[in-house]
TIDO-608821 format. One record per residue (C-alpha): residue number from 0; x, y, z. Coordinates in nm, 2 decimals, decimal comma. Layout:
BEGIN
pos / u / v / w
NUM / X / Y / Z
...
END
This chain:
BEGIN
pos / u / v / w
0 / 1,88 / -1,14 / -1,05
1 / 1,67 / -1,15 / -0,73
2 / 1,43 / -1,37 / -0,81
3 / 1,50 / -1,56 / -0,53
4 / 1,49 / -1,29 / -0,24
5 / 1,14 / -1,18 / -0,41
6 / 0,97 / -1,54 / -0,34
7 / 1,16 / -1,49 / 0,03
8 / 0,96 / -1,19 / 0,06
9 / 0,66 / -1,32 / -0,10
10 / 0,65 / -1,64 / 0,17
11 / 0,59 / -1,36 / 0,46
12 / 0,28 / -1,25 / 0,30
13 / 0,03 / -1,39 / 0,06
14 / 0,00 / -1,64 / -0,15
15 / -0,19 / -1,42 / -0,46
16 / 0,02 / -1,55 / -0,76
17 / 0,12 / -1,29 / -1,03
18 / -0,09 / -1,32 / -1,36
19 / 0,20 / -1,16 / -1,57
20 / 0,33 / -1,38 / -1,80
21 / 0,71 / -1,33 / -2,00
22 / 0,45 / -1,29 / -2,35
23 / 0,33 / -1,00 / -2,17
24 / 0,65 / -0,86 / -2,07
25 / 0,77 / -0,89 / -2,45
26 / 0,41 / -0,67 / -2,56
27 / 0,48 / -0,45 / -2,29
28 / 0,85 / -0,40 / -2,42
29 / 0,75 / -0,37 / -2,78
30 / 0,50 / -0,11 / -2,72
31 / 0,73 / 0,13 / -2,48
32 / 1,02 / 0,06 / -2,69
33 / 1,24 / -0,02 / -2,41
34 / 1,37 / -0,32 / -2,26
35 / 1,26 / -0,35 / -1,90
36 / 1,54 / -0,44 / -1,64
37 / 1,58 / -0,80 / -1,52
38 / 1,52 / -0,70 / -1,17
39 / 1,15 / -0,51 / -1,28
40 / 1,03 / -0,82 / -1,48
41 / 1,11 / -1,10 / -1,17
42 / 0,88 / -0,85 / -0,98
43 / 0,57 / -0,86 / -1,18
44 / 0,63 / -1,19 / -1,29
45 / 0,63 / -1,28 / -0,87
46 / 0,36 / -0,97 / -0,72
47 / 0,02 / -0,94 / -0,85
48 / -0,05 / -0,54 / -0,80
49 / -0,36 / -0,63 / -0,56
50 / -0,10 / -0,83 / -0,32
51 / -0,17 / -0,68 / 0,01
52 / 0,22 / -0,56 / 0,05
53 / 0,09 / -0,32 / -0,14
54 / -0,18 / -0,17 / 0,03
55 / 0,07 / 0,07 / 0,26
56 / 0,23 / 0,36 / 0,08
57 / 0,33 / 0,23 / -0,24
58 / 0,09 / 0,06 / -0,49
59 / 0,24 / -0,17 / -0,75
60 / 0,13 / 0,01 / -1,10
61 / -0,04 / -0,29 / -1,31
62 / 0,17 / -0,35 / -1,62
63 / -0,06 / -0,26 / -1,81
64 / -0,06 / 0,09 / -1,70
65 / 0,31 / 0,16 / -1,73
66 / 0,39 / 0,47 / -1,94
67 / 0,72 / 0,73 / -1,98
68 / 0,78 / 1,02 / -1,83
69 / 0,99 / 1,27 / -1,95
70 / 1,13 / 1,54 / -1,69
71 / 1,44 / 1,80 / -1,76
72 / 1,79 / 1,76 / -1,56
73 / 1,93 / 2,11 / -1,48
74 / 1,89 / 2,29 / -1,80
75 / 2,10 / 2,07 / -2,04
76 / 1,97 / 1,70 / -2,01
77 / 1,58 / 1,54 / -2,03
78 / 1,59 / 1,24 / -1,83
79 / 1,37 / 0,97 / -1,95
80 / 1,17 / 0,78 / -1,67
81 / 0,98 / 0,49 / -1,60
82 / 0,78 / 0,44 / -1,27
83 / 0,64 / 0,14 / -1,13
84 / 0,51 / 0,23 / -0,83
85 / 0,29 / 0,53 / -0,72
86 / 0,18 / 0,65 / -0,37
87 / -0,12 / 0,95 / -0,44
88 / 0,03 / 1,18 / -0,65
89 / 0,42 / 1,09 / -0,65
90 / 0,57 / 0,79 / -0,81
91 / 0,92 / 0,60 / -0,87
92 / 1,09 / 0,46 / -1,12
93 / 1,41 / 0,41 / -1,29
94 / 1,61 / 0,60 / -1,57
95 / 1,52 / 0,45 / -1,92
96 / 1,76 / 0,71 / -2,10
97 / 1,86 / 1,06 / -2,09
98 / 1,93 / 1,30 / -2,37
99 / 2,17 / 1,54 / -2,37
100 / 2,08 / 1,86 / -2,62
101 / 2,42 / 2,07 / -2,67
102 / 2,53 / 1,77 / -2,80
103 / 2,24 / 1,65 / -2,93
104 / 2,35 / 1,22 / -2,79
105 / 2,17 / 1,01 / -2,65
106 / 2,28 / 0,76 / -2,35
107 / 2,20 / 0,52 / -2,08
108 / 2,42 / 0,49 / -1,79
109 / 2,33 / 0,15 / -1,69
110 / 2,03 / -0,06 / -1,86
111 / 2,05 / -0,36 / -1,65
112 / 2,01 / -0,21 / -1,29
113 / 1,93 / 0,17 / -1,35
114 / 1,95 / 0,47 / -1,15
115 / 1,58 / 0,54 / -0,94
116 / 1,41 / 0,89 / -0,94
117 / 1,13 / 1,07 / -0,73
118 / 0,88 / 1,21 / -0,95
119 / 0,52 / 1,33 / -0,92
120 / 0,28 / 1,14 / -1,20
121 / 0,01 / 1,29 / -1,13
122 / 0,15 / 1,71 / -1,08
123 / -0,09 / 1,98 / -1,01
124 / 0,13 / 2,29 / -1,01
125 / 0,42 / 2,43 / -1,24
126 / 0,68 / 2,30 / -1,01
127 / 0,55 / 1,97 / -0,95
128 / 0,53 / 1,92 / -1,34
129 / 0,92 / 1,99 / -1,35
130 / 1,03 / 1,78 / -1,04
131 / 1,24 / 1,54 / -1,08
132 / 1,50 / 1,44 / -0,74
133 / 1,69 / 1,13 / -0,74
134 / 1,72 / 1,14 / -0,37
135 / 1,38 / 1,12 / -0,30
136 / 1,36 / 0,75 / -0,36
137 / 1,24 / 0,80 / -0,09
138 / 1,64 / 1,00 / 0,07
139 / 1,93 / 0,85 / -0,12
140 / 1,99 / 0,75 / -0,51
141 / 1,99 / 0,40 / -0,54
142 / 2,00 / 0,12 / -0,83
143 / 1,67 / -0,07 / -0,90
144 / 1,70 / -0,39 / -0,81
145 / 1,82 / -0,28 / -0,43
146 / 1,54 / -0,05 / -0,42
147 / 1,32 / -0,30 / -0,49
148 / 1,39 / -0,56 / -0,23
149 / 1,46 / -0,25 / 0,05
150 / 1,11 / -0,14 / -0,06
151 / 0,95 / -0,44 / -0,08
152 / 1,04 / -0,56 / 0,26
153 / 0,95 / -0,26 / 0,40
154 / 0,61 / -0,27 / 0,26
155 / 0,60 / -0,66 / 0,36
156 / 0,63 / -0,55 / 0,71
157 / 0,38 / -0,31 / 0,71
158 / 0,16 / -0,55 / 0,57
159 / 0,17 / -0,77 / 0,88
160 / -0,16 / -0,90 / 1,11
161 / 0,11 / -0,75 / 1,39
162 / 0,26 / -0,47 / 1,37
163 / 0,47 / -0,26 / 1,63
164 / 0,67 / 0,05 / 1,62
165 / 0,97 / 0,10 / 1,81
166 / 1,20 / 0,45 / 1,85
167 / 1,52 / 0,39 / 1,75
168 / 1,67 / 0,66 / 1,88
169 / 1,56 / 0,55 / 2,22
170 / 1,54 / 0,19 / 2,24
171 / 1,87 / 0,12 / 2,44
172 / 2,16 / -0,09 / 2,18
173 / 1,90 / -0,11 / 1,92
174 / 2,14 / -0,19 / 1,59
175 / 2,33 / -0,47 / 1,87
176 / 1,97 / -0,65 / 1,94
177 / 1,88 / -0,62 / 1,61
178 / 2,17 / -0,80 / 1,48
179 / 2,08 / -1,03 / 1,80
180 / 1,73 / -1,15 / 1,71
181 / 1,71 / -1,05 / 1,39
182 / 2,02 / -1,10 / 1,22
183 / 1,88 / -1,15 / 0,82
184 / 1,82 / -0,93 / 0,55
185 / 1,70 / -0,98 / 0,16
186 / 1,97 / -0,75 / 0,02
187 / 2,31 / -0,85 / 0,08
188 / 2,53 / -0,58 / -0,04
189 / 2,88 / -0,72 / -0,22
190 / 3,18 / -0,65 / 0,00
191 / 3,33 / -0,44 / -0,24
192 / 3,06 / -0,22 / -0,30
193 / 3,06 / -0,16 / 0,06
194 / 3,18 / 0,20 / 0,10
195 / 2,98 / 0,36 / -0,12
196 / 2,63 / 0,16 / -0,01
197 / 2,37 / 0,42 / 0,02
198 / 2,04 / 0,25 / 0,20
199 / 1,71 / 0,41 / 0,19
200 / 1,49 / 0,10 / 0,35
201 / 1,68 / -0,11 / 0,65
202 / 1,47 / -0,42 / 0,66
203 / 1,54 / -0,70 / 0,88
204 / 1,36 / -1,05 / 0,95
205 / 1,36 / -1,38 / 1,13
206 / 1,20 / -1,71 / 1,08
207 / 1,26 / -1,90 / 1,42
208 / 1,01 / -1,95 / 1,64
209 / 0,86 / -1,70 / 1,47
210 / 0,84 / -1,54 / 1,13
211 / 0,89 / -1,18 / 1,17
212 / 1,02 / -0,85 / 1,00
213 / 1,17 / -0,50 / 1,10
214 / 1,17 / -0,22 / 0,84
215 / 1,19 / 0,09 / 0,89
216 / 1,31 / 0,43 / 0,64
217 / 1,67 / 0,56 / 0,71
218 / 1,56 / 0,92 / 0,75
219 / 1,22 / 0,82 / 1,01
220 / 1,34 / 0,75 / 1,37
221 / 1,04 / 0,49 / 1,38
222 / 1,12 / 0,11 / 1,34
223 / 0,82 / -0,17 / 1,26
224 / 0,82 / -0,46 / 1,36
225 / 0,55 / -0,70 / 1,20
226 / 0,43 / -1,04 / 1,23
227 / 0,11 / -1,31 / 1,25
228 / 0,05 / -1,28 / 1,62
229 / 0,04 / -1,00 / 1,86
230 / 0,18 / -1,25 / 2,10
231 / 0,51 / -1,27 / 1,90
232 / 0,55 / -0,94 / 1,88
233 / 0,50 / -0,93 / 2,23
234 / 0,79 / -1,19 / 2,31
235 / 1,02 / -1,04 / 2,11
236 / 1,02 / -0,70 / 2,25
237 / 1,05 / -0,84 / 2,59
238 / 1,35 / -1,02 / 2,48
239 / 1,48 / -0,73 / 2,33
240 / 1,40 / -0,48 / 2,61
241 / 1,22 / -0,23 / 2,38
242 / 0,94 / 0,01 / 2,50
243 / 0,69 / -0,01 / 2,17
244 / 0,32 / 0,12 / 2,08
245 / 0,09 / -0,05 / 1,87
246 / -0,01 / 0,01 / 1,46
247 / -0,18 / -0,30 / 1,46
248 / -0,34 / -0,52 / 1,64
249 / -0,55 / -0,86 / 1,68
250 / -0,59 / -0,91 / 2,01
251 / -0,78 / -0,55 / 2,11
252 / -0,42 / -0,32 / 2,22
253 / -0,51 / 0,03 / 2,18
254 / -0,37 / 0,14 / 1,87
255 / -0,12 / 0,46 / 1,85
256 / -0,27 / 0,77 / 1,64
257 / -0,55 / 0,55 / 1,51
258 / -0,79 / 0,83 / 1,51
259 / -0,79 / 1,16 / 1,65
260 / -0,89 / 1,27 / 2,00
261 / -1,24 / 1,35 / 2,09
262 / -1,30 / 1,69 / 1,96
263 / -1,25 / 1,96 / 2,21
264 / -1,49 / 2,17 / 2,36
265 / -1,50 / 2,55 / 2,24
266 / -1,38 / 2,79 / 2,51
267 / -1,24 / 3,11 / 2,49
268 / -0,88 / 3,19 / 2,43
269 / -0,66 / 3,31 / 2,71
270 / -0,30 / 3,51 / 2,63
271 / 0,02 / 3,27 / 2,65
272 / 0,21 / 3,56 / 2,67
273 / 0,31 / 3,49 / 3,07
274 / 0,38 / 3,10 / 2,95
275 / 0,62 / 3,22 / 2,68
276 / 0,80 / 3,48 / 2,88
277 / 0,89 / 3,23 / 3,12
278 / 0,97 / 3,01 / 2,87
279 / 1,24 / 3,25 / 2,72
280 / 1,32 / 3,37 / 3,07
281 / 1,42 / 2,95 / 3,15
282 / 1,60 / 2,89 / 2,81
283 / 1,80 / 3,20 / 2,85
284 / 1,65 / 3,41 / 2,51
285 / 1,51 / 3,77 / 2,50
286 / 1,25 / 3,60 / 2,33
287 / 1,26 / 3,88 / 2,01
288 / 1,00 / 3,71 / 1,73
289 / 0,83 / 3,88 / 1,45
290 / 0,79 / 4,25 / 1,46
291 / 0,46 / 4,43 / 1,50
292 / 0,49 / 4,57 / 1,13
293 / 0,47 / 4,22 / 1,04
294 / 0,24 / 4,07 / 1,27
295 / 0,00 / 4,36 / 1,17
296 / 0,12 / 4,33 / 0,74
297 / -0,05 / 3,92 / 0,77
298 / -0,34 / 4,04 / 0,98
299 / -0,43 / 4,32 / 0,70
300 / -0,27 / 4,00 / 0,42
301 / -0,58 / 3,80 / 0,56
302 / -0,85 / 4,05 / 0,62
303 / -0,89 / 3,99 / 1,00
304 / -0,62 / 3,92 / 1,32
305 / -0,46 / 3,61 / 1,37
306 / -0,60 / 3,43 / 1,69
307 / -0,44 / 3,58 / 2,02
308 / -0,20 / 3,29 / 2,09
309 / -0,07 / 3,24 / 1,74
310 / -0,01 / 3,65 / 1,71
311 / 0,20 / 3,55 / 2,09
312 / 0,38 / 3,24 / 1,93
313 / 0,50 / 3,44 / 1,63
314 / 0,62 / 3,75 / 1,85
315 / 0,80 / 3,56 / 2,12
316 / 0,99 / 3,26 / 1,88
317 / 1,27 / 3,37 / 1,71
318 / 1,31 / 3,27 / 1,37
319 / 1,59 / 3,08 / 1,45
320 / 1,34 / 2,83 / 1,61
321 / 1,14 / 2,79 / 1,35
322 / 1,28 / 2,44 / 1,22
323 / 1,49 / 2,33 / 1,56
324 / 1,21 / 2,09 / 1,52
325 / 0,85 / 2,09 / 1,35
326 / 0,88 / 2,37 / 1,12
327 / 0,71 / 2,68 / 1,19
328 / 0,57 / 2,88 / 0,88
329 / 0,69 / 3,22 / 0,87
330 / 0,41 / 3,52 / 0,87
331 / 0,54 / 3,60 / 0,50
332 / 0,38 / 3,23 / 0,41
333 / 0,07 / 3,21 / 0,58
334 / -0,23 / 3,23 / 0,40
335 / -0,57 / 3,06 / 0,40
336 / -0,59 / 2,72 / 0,25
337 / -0,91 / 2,67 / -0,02
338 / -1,14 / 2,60 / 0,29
339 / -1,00 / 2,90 / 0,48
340 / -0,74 / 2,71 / 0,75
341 / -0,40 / 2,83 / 0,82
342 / -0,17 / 2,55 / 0,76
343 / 0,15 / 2,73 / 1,05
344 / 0,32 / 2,43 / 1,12
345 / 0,46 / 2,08 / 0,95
346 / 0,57 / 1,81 / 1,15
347 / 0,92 / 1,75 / 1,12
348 / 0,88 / 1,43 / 0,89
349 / 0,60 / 1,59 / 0,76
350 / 0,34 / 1,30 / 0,86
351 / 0,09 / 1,65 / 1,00
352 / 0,00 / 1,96 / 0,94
353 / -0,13 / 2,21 / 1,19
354 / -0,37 / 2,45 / 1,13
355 / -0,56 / 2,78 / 1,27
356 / -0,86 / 2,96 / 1,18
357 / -0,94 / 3,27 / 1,23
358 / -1,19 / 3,38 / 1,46
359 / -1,17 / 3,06 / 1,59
360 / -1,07 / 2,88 / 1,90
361 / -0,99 / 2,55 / 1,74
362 / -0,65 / 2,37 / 1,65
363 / -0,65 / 2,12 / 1,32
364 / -0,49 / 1,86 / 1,25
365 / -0,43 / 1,70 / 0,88
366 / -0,25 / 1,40 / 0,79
367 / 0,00 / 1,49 / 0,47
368 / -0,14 / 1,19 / 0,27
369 / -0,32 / 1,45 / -0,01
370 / -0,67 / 1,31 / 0,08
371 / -0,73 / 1,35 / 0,47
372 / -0,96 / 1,64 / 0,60
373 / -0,90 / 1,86 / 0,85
374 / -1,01 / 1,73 / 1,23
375 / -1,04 / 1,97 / 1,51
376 / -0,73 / 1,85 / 1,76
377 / -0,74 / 2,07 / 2,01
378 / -0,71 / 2,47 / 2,12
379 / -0,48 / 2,70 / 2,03
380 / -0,31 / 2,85 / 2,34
381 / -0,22 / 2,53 / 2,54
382 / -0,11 / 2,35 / 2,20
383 / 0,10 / 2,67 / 2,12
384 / 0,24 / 2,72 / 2,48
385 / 0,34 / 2,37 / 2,42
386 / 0,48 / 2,37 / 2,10
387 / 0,71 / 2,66 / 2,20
388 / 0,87 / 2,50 / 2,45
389 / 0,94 / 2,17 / 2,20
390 / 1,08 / 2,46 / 2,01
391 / 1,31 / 2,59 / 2,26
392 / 1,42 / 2,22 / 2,38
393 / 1,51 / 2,11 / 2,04
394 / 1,78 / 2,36 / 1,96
395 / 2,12 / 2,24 / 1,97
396 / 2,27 / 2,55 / 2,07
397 / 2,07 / 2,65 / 2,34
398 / 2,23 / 2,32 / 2,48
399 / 1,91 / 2,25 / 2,72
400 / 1,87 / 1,88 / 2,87
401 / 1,56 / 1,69 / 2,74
402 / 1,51 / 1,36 / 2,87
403 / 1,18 / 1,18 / 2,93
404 / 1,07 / 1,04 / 3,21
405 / 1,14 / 0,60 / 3,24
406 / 0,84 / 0,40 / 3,36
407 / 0,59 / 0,70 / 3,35
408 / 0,25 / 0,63 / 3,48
409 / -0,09 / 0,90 / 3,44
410 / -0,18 / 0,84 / 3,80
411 / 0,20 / 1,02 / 3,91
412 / 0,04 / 1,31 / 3,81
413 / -0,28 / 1,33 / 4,02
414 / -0,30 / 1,47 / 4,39
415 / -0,07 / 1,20 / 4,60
416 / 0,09 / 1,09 / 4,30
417 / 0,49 / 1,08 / 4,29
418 / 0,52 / 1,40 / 4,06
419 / 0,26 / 1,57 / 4,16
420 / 0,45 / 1,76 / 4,51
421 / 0,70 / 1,90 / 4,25
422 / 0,52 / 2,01 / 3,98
423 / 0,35 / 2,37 / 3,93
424 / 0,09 / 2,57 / 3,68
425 / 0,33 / 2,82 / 3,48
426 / 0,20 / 3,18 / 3,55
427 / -0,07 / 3,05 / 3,71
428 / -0,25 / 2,93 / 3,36
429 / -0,12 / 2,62 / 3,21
430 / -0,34 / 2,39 / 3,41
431 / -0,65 / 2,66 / 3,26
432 / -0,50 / 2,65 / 2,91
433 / -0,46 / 2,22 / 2,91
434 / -0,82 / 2,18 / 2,85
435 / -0,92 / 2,09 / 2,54
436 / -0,56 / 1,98 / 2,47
437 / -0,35 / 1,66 / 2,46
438 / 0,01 / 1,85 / 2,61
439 / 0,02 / 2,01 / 2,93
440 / 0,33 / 2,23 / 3,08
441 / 0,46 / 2,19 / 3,46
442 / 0,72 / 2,40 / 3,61
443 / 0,94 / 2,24 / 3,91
444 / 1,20 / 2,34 / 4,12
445 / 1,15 / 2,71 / 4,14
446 / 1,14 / 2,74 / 3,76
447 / 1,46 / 2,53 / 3,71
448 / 1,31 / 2,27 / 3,50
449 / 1,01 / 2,23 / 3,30
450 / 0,74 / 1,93 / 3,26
451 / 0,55 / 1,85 / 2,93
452 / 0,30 / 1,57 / 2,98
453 / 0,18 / 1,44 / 2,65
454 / -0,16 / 1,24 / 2,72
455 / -0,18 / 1,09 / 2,40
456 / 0,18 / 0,97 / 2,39
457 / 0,15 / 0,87 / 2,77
458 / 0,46 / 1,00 / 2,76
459 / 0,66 / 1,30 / 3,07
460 / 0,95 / 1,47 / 2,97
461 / 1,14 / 1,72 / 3,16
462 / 1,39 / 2,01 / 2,99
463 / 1,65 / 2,15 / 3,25
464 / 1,93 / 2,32 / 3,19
465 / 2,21 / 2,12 / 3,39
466 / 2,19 / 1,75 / 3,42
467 / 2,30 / 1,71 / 3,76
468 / 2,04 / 1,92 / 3,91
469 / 1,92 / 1,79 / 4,21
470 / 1,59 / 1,75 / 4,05
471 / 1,69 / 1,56 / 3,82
472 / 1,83 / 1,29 / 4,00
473 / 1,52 / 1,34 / 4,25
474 / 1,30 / 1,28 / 3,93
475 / 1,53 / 0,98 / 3,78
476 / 1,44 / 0,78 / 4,18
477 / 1,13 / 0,79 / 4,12
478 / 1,14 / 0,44 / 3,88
479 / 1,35 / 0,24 / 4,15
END
């Protein structure tokens, strides 16, 4: 069934032959009482589990291990489930069966290439022990054997010596290169199952000059681009024009988000409250956030005050803001986490949490992988003031212009640099409120525009409210 795209996949990775044999299939079988789909047994009989495709965010479960589930549909139907693959806590699989108790039937929609599910394996609440979503697979339902080879590949990438990541939403005709360089995929869809193709994985690959992949999720705006040699990578994205960072690398590149910045120093906390009234003042908003009955309910909820900034963040950000972009927490939610954080704000593919602490100056950062700790990623006001504005400039109605700067270099920004005559502290305190912090905020042009420098990103945008602002077009000269 796709036995053959499975050894294509295999041949970008290693060699590690698959100790399954069809006796073992057959056992397996005999003891679940279900037949296992054509497409699952090519897989184990081509993967061994400890292949290193799988050591990314989806581990093969060993044969061996693979047990039922059982989860209710709505009210009416229990929908029998088989996972093969697990990432911490959450797995996927297919639908064996489901039953259907008013009238008391049995059926299976499609035994040889079933419907996949989202399903945690391993719950720890009430909720989790219910969940069952057939669009988190991981965003659209799909059959198993497509899932498989969009998975696969995607984890094949990942796997690479090389591996690059590219923004799709700002790489200039990305989908028109891509066909370009790297026209193949493993899953060819029939024509006349066209229209109603969903696609959860978009993998892509090449083998001349060079063997490499592209995979990426439909719902992350992040493309990977994997192969044996940073050098490849490297000729390929000058070929294709593409500004990228680094995930991995063997020849020494610094590598994006590798590890946290240095922990900042502790310093007091200063009131953003100037920094957001401007803010409001620039985006046009009266800047009306959480009432003081509120603000006051969580403080007493908590047994102490929320830090100065965060009270300021939550009274000046309308709720409307609160998922333009990250998503904000509202004061209703927030409460202290087992070791006492508060976890305010999720990044909006929920790869981070942010978190506060009270009678503290310190920001945290956690990855959403279930196992990482809280690190201390900078201070509250400046990340806040920061944050806010992200807020403001991500809103579609508030129609501002948010474009980041081409060809940015640090050393624009020091004293003789070519931003530096046009950029200004806001209130008089965002320079102070930058230390101890990767973001820093700019105002130019008599507070018609506003600068965000991101140090870790290396990365200057500006937000303005008209396009053809002189500044603009001042700021857009500087890379000729």
């Amino acid at each position: 069934m796709i036995s053959e795209e499975l050894k294509k996949i295999k041949s970008f990775g290693s060699s590690m032959e698959s100790s399954v044999t069809p006796e073992d299939i057959a056992d397996k079988e005999k003891e679940l009482g279900v037949m296992l789909p054509q497409a699952l047994q090519e897989l184990y009989l081509t993967f061994h589990p400890n292949d290193p495709a799988f050591t990314e965010k989806g581990n093969l479960i060993p044969l061996e291990e693979l047990k039922i589930y059982k989860r209710v549909y709505w009210t009416d139907t229990i929908i029998t489930i088989l996972p093969f693959c697990q990432h911490e806590r959450y797995g996927y699989g297919f639908e064996v069966s489901r039953y259907h108790k008013s009238k008391d039937i049995m059926s299976r929609n499609d035994p040889e290439d079933p419907q996949m599910w989202g399903l945690y394996v391993l719950p720890e609440t009430r909720r989790e022990e219910k969940h069952l979503e057939g669009r988190e697979v991981p965003c659209n339902q799909s059959k198993l054997s497509q899932w498989i080879m969009e998975w696969l590949g995607y984890q094949q990438t990942m796997a690479q010596p090389s591996v690059a990541a590219v923004n799709k939403d700002k790489a200039e005709s990305y989908w028109k290169k891509m066909r370009e360089h790297l026209p193949n995929t493993f899953y060819h869809v029939p024509p006349e199952q066209l229209s109603s193709h969903r696609t959860n994985f978009s993998v892509n690959f090449v083998e001349e000059p060079s063997r490499i992949l592209c995979g990426s999720i439909l719902y992350s705006e992040m493309a990977y681009f994997g192969g044996r040699t940073d050098e490849e990578l490297e000729q390929l994205m000058k070929q294709m024009g593409f500004k990228y960072i680094w995930m991995k690398s063997q020849d020494g590149h610094p590598i994006f988000n590798s590890a946290p910045p240095q922990p900042p120093q502790e310093r007091e906390l200063k009131s953003i409250a100037p920094v957001l009234q401007f803010l409001c003042k620039f985006a046009g908003i009266e800047g009306k956030g959480a009432k003081e009955e509120s603000i006051e309910r969580a403080g007493a909820r908590l047994g102490a005050s929320l830090p100065l900034p965060l009270e300021e963040f939550y009274r000046y950000l309308p709720g409307r803001f609160y998922h333009s972009y990250n998503v904000v927490r509202p004061l209703s939610g927030l409460k202290q986490t087992k070791d006492g954080k508060l976890d305010f704000l999720t990044e909006n593919q929920a790869v981070y949490h942010w978190a506060a602490e009270l009678n503290s100056p310190f920001l945290y950062r956690r990855a959403n992988d279930g196992v990482g700790e809280w690190n201390a990623y900078g201070i509250l006001d400046g990340f806040l003031a920061a944050e806010f504005l992200w807020a403001l400039a991500c809103d579609e109605k508030l129609n501002l212009v948010l474009w980041e700067l081409p060809d940015f270099e640090p050393p624009m920004l020091s004293e003789g640099g070519k931003l530096s005559p046009y950029l200004y502290s806001i209130a008089g305190i965002t320079d102070q409120i930058a230390a101890g912090n990767t973001r820093r905020l700019y105002q130019a042009m008599d507070g018609q525009a506003v600068g965000l420098y991101d140090s870790e990103e290396c990365t200057f945008w500006f937000v303005t409210k008209d396009e053809t602002l002189p500044m603009v077009r001042r700021m857009q000269s500087l890379e000729n």
